[in-house]
C-alpha positions in Angstrom: -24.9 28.0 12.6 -23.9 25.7 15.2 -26.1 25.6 18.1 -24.7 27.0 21.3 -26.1 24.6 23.8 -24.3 22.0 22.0 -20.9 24.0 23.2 -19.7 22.3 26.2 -18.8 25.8 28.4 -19.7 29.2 27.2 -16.0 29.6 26.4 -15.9 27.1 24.3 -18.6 28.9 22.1 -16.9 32.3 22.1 -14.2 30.6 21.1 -16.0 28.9 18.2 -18.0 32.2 17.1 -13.7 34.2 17.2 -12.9 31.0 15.3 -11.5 32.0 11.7 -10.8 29.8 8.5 -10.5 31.4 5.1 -13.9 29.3 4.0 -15.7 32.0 6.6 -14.5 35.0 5.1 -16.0 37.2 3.0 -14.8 37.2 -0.7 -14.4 40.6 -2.0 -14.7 39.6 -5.7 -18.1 38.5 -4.8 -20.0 41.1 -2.4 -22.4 42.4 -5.7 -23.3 38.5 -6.7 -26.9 39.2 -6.0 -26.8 41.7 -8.6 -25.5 40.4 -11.2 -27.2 39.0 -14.5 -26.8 35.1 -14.4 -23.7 35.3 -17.2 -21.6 37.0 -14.9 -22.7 35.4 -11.6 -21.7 31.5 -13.3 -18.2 33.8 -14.5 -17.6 34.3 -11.1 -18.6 31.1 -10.0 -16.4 29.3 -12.4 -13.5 32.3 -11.9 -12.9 31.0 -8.5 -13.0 27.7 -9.2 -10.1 27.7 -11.8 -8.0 28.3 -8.7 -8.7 25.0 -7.3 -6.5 22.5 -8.7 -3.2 25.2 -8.6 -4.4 24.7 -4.6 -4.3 21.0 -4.3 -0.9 21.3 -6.5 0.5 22.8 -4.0 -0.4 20.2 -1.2 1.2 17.5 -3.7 4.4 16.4 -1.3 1.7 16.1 1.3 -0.4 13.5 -0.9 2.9 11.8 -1.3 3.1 11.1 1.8 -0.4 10.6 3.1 -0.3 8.0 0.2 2.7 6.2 1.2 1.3 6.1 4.6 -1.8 4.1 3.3 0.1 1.8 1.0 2.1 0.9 4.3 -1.0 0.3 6.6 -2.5 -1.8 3.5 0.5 -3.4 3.6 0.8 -4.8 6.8 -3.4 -5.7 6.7 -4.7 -2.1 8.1 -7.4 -0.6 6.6 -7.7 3.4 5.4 -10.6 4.8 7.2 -12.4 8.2 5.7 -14.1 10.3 8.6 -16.3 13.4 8.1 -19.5 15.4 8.6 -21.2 16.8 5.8 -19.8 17.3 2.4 -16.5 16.5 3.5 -18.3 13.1 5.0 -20.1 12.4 2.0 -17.2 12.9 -0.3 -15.4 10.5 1.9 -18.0 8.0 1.5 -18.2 8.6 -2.4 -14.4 8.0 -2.7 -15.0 4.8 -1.2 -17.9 3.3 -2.9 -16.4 4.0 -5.9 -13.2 2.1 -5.3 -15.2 -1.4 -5.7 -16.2 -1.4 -9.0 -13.1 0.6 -10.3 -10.6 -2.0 -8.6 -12.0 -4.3 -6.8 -11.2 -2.6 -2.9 -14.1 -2.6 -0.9 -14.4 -2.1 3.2 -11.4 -4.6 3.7 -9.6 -1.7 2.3 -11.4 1.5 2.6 -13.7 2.6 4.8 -15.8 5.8 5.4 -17.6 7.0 8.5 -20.0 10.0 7.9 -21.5 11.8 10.9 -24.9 10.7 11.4 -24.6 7.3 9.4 -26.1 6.2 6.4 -29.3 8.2 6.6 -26.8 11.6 6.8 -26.0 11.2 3.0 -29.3 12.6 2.6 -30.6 14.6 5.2 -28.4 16.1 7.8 -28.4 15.1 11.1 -28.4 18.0 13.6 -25.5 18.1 16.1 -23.8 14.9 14.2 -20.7 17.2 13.3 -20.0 18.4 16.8 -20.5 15.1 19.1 -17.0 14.3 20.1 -17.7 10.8 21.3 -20.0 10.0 18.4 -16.5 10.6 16.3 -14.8 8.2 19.0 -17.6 5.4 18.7 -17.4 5.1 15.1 -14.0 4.3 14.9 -13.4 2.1 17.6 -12.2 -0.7 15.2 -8.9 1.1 14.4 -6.0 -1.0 15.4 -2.6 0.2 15.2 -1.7 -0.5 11.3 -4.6 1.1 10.1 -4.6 4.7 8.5 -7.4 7.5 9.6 -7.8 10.1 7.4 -9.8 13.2 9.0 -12.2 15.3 6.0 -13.1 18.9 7.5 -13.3 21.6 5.5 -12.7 23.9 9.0 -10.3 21.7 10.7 -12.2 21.7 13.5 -14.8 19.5 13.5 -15.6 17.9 17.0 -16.9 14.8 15.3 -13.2 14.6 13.5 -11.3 15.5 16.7 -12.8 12.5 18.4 -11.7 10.1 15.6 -8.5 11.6 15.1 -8.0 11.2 18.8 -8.9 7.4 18.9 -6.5 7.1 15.9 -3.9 8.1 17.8 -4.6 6.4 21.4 -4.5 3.2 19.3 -1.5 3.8 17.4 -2.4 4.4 13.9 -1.1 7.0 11.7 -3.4 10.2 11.2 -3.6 12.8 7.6 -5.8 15.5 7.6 -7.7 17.0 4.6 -9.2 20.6 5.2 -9.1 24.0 3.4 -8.2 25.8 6.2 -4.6 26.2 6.1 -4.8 27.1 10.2 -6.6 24.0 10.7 -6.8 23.5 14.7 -6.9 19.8 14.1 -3.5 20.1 11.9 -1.9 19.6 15.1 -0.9 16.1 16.0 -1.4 14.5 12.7 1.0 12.4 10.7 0.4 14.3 7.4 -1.8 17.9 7.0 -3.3 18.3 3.6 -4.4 21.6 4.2 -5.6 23.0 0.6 -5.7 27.2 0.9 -9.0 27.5 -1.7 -9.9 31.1 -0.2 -13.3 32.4 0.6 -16.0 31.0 -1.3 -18.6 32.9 -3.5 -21.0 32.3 -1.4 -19.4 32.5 2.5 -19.5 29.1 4.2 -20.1 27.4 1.6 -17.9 24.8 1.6 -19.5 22.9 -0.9 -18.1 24.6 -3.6 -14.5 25.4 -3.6 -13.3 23.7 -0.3 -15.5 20.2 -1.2 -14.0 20.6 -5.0 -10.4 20.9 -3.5 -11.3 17.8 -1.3 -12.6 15.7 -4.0 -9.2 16.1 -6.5 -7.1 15.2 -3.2 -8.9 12.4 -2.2 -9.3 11.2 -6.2 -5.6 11.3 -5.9 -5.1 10.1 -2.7 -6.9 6.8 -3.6 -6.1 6.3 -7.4 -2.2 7.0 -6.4 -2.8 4.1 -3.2 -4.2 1.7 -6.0 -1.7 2.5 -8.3 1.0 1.6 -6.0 -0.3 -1.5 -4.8 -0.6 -3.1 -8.4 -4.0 -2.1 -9.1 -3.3 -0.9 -12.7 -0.9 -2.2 -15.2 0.5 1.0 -17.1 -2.6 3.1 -17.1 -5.2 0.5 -17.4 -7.4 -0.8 -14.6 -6.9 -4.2 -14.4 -9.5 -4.9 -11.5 -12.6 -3.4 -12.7 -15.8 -5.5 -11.0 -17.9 -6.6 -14.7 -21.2 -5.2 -12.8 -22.8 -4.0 -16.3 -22.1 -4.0 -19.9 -20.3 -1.1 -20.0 -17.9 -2.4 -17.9 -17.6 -6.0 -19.2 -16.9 -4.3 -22.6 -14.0 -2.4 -20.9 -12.2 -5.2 -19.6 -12.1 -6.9 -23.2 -10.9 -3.5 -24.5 -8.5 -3.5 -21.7 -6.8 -6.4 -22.9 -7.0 -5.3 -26.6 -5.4 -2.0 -25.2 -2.6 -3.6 -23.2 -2.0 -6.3 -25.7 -2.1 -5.3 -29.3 -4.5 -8.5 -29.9 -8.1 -8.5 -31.0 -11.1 -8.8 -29.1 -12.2 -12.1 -30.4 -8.9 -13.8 -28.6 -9.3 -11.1 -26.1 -13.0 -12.6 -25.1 -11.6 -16.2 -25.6 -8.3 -15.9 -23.3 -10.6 -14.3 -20.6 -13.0 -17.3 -20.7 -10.1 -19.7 -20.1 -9.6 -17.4 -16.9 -12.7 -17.9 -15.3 -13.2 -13.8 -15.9 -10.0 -13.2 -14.0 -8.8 -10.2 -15.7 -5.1 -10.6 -13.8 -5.0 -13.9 -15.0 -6.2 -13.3 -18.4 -3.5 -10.3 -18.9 -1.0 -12.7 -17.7 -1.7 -15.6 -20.3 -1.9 -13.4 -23.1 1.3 -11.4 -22.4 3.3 -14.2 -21.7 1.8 -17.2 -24.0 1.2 -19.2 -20.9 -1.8 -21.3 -19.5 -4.2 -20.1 -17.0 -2.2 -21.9 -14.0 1.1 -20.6 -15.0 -0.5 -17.3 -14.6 -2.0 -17.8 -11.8 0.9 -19.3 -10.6 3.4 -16.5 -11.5 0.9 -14.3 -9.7 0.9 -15.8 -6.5 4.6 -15.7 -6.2 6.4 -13.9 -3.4 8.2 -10.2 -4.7 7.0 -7.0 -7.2 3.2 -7.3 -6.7 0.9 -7.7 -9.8 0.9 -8.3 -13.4 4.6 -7.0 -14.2 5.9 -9.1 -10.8 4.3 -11.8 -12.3 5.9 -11.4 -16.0 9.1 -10.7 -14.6 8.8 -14.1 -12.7 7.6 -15.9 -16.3 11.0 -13.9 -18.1 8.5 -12.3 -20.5 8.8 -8.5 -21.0 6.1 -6.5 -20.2 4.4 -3.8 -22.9 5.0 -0.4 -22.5 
């Protein structure tokens, strides 16, 4: 529970303790849990998580346009920032990690702010999630073409309010992920994802069902952003980051996969690229050297590998 000196008036705490969001409520499918052999307390579990992704399906217009929003302040050279306390935080800061060696988007891109900092992935940090002006230092970056996207499973997280607020002082465009379709901090926002998961099994727990909801949003928030931005060719992820042999192995069957070629000439194109998988694609799709490609790459119009194949008249596979 929150701890009421950190309230700034005492009306501000009665307030907080009247507060309601569907997370807080009690679940009436779950009230015997405690009694239960472990087969049906896991059925439960995994009963009220099947609801999830209907949940997020029905906050998919507002992913639309959160993710046209972060497509437009890449664009124009924003960045997306993640802000949260918590799980929401951390899920925030997982989405963004794993964006570098997936396609090649690091901090110039995406980057996530978790109450409390680094050391609050693993231990929380008492009073983080309610310090306004912590939420307000954190971002003070944000310039007007970047994109802020507030995690609270509540929607009403102090730490969030302050960043939210700084967002929009500075003229950047807000969204708003929560599982509270009431969400307080709904208000003012550009876009409000507000995912209506229910009461957890457990009450409060907002690691479960809320944080699940949060993850497929934001796995689609992100994956759709790269997708638009010519981050994929068809379905295939054309900037993966070789950081292992697992990966290296994928880009080669990438190529097989897009091409129809074999991985011998796959392996030999992509040394003539220097490793640039782009490039590589490029080459062996259209039958052209490395600087054609790399030419045809760099040119002004459609972004990516298909701009680039339309620009050398070859047609690209399906």
């Amino acid at each position: 529970m929150t701890d009421p000196t950190l309230a700034t008036s005492t009306e501000e705490w009665q307030a907080l303790v009247r507060l309601a969001s569907p997370t807080e409520e009690r679940n009436p499918r779950t009230t015997d849990v405690d009694l239960l052999p472990t087969a049906d307390v896991v059925r439960l579990i995994t009963d009220e998580d099947a609801g999830v992704a209907d949940a997020v399906r029905a906050q998919r217009d507002h992913i639309a346009r959160a993710v046209d929003l972060a497509v437009e302040a890449l664009r124009a050279g924003g960045r997306v920032h993640y802000v949260g306390s918590g799980t929401s935080g951390r899920l925030g800061v997982l989405d963004a990690v794993e964006l570098l060696p997936t396609y090649g988007v690091g901090e110039e891109w995406f980057v996530a702010h978790l109450a409390g900092g680094v050391g609050a992935m693993m231990l929380a940090v008492e009073g983080a999630e309610d310090d306004v002006a912590l939420g307000r230092a954190d971002v003070d970056a944000v310039g007007p073409h970047d994109l802020v996207v507030g995690l609270a499973a509540s929607g009403r997280t102090p730490y969030v309010r302050g960043a939210l607020d700084v967002a929009r002082e500075r003229g950047a465009r807000t969204v708003l992920v929560s599982a509270n379709p009431g969400a307080p901090l709904a208000e003012g926002v550009d876009v409000a994802i507000l995912v209506d998961t229910g009461p957890e099994v457990v009450t409060g727990s907002t690691r479960m069902k809320a944080a699940t909801a949060q993850k497929l949003v934001l796995n689609t928030f992100s994956t759709a952003t790269m997708i638009r931005l010519g981050k994929t060719y068809s379905n295939l992820m054309i900037d993966v980051r070789p950081t292992n042999q697992k990966l290296r192995a994928r880009i080669v069957r990438m190529l097989v996969q897009a091409t129809g070629l074999g991985a011998p000439e796959c392996e030999d194109v992509l040394q003539e690229a220097d490793g640039e998988v782009h490039v590589a694609l490029v080459m062996l799709l259209a039958g052209v050297d490395a600087d054609a490609a790399r030419e045809a790459l760099a040119g002004d119009g459609v972004a990516g590998v298909r701009g680039a194949l339309a620009r050398l008249g070859a047609l690209p596979a399906r």
